[in-house]
C-alpha positions in Angstrom: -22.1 0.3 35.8 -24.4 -2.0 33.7 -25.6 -5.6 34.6 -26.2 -7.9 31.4 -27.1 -11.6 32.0 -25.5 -14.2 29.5 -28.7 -15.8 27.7 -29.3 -19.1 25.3 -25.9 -20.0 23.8 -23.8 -17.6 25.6 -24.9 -15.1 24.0 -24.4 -11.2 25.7 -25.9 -8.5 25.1 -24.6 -5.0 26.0 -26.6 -1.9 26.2 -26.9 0.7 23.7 -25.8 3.6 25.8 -22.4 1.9 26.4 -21.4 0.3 22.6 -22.7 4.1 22.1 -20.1 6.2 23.9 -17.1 3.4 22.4 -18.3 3.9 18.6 -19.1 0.1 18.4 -22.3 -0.5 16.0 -24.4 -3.7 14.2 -21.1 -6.3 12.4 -18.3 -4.3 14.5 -15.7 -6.7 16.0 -14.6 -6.8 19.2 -11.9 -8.5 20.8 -12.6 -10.5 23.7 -10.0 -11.4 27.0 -10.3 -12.5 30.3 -7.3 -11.6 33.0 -7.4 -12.6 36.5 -11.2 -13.4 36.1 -11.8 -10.2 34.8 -13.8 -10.0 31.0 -12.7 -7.4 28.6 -14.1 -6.6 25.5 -12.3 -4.1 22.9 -13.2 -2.9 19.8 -11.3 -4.0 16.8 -9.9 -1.6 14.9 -10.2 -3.0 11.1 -8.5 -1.2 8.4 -9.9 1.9 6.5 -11.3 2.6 9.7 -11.7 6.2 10.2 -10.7 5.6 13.9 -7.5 4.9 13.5 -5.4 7.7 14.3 -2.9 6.6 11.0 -5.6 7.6 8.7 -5.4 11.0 9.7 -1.7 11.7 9.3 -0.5 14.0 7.0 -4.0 15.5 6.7 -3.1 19.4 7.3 0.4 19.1 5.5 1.1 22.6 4.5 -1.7 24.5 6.6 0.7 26.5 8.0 2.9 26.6 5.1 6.4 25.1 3.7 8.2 22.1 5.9 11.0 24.4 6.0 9.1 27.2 7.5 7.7 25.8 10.3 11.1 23.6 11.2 12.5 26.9 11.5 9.5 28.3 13.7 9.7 25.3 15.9 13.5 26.0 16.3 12.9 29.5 17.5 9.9 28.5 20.0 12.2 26.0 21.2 15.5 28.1 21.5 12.8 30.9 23.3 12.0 28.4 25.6 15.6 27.5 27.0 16.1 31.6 27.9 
């Protein structure tokens, strides 16, 4: 756990290592709360941002072929599973 001290203006700053591991970088927004006297910060997710797990769907649509296809393989690993 890190200690940061609130400085001139209120102003926090947080160490590298830990904006770091969250993805957080120089103009990122974060979203600030405070519940039962404890301070939250979380990123916030604007859009066309690659971290948002929407921007990914449908990326691999027919890797592994027709929709048809792998309904019915899905139906057979399913029915295998109830034997």
């Amino acid at each position: 756990m890190s200690t940061v001290r609130v400085g001139s203006n209120r102003v926090i700053t947080l160490p590298a290592s830990i904006l770091d591991r969250v993805g957080v970088g120089e103009n990122d927004i974060l979203e600030a709360d405070c519940v039962n006297g404890v301070i939250t910060l979380t990123p916030k997710v604007r859009e066309g941002n690659l971290d948002n797990l929407m921007d990914y769907a449908g990326v691999a649509a027919r890797v592994f072929g027709p929709a048809d296809r792998i309904d019915s393989y899905l139906t057979e690993s399913r029915d295998e599973w109830e034997r």
